[in-house]
C-alpha positions in Angstrom: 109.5 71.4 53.7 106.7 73.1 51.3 104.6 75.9 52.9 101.8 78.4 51.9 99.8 80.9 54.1 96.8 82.3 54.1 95.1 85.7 55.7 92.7 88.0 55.3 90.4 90.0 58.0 90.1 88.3 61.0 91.2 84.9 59.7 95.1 83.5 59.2 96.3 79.9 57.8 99.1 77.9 57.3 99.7 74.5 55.8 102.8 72.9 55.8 104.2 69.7 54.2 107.3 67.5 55.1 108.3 65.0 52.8 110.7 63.4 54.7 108.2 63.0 58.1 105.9 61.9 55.9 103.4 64.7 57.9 101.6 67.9 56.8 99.8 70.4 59.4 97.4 72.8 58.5 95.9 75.4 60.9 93.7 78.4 60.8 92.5 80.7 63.8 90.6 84.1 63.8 93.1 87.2 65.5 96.7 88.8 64.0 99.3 87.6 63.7 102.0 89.8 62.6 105.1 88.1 60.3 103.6 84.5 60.8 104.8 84.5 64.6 102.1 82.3 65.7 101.4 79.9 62.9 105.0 79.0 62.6 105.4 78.7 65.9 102.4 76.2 66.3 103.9 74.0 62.9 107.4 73.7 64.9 105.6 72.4 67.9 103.6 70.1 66.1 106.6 69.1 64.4 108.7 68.4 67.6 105.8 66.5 69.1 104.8 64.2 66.4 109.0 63.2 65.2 109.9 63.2 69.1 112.0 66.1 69.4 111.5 68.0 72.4 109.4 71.5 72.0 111.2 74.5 73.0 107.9 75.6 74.4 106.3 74.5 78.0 103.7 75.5 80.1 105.7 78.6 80.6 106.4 79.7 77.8 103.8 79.4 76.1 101.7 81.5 78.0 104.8 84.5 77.6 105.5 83.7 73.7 107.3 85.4 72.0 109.3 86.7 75.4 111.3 85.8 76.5 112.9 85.3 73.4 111.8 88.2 71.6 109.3 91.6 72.9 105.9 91.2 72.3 104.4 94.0 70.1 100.8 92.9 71.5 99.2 95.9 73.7 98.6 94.0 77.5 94.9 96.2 78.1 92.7 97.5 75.7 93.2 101.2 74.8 91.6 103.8 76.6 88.6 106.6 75.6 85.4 108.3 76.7 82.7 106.3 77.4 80.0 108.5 78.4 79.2 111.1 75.5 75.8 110.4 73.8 74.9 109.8 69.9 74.2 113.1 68.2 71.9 111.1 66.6 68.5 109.6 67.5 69.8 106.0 67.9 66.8 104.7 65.6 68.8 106.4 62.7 72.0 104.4 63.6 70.1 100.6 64.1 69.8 98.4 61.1 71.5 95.8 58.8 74.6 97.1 56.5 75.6 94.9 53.6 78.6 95.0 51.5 79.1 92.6 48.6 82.7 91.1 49.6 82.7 91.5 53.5 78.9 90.2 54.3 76.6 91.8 56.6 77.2 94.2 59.8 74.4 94.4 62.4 73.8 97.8 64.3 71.4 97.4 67.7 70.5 98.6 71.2 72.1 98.4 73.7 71.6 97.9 76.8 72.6 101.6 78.3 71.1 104.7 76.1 74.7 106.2 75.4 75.4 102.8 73.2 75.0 100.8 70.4 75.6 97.2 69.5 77.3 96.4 66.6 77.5 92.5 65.4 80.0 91.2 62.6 80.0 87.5 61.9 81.0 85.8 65.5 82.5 89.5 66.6 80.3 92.1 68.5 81.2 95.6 69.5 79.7 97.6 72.4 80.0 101.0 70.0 81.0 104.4 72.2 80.1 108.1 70.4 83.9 109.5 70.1 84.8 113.4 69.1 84.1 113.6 66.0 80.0 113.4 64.7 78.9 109.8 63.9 82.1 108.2 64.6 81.9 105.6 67.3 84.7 103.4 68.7 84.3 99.7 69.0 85.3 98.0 72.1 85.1 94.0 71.5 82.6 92.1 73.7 81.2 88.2 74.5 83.6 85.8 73.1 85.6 88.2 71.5 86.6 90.4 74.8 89.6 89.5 74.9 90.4 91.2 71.3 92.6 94.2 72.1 92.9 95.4 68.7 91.3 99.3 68.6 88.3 100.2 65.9 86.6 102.6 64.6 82.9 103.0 62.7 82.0 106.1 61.1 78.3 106.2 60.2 77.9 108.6 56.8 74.2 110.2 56.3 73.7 111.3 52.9 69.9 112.2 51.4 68.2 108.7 52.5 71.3 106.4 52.3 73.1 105.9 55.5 76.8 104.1 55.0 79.1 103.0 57.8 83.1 102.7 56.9 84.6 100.1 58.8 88.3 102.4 59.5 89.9 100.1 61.2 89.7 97.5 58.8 92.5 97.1 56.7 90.8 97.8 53.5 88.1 100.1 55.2 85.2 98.9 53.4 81.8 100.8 53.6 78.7 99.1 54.3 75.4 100.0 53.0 72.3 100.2 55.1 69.8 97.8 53.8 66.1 99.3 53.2 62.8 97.8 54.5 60.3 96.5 51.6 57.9 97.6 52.3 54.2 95.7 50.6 53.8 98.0 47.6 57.6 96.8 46.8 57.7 93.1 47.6 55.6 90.7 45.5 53.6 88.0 47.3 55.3 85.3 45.5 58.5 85.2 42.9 59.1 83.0 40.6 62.2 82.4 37.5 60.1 81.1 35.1 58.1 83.6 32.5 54.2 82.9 32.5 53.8 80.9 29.4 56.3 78.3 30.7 53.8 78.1 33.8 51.3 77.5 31.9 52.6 75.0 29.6 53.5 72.9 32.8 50.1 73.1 33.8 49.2 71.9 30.4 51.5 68.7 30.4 50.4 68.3 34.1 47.0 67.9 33.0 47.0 66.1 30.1 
């Protein structure tokens, strides 16, 4: 049998080959999972199915996995804090678009009651409650990732007319940079990646 594995934020992958089945599996999911628990779980069972060997996981069990073999280290309810302090902030100072070169784009928004903010990454979205310390707000997972139980934190930095948000919880805390609105004066009506007498020689040939 020949594995590799793959992870990184949010995302985990395994492929696995065997030579002798004359099979390889190869599956990738979004969530943790902690010393390959899952994915090596979901190759066996694929494995017993496909060569005829009966799985050692049923309808039961697989709901309870890893118990009752092994404690699960996964928290049953999502963790509990205040949800009813307001921004120190004006909310309008939060909002926008935060970029970072490696981890894409984090989107900050309204919400739908005044003490909150929105907070969309990718497929993810955060309903984002004002915690104890100044521009720090926890993230509790929402819409189809509600059912996430893992705990974050945002901390929004303010600094001259940059604004940066530091993802805490992630597991290389990256900062995101708020993205600033061009205004006329700054954005050209049209660009183009050709220098002016190249234009004009294609007029030229055009032409003639």
């Amino acid at each position: 049998m020949v594995v590799h594995t793959g992870s990184t934020w949010g995302y985990r992958a395994m492929i696995s080959w065997y030579p002798e089945a004359d099979i390889g599996i190869f599956v990738a999911f979004t969530g943790n999972d902690p010393n390959y628990l899952y994915r090596l779980t979901l190759h066996n069972y694929i494995f017993d199915v496909y060569t005829g060997h009966i799985p050692y996981l049923n309808t039961s069990t697989i709901c309870t996995y890893p118990e009752p073999w092994l404690k699960s280290d996964i928290p049953k309810v999502k963790p509990n804090y205040p949800k009813d302090k307001n921004t120190t902030r004006k909310q309008k100072e939060y909002i926008g678009m935060y970029k970072h070169q490696a981890y894409g784009k984090i989107k900050i928004g309204k919400h739908t009651e005044k003490n909150k903010l929105n907070l969309i990454y990718g497929y993810l979205t955060f309903v984002l409650y004002p915690s104890e310390t100044k521009d720090e707000f926890y993230g509790d997972t929402s819409g189809i990732s509600v059912k996430l139980l893992d705990f974050y934190k945002f901390k929004f930095k303010f600094h001259n007319d940059q604004v940066t948000l530091k993802a805490s919880s992630f597991k290389e805390q990256p900062t995101f940079i708020k993205i600033g609105q061009l205004n006329n004066n700054a954005c050209p009506m049209y660009t183009t990646s050709m220098s002016l007498p190249v234009v004009i020689l294609c007029i030229c040939l055009t032409l003639f």
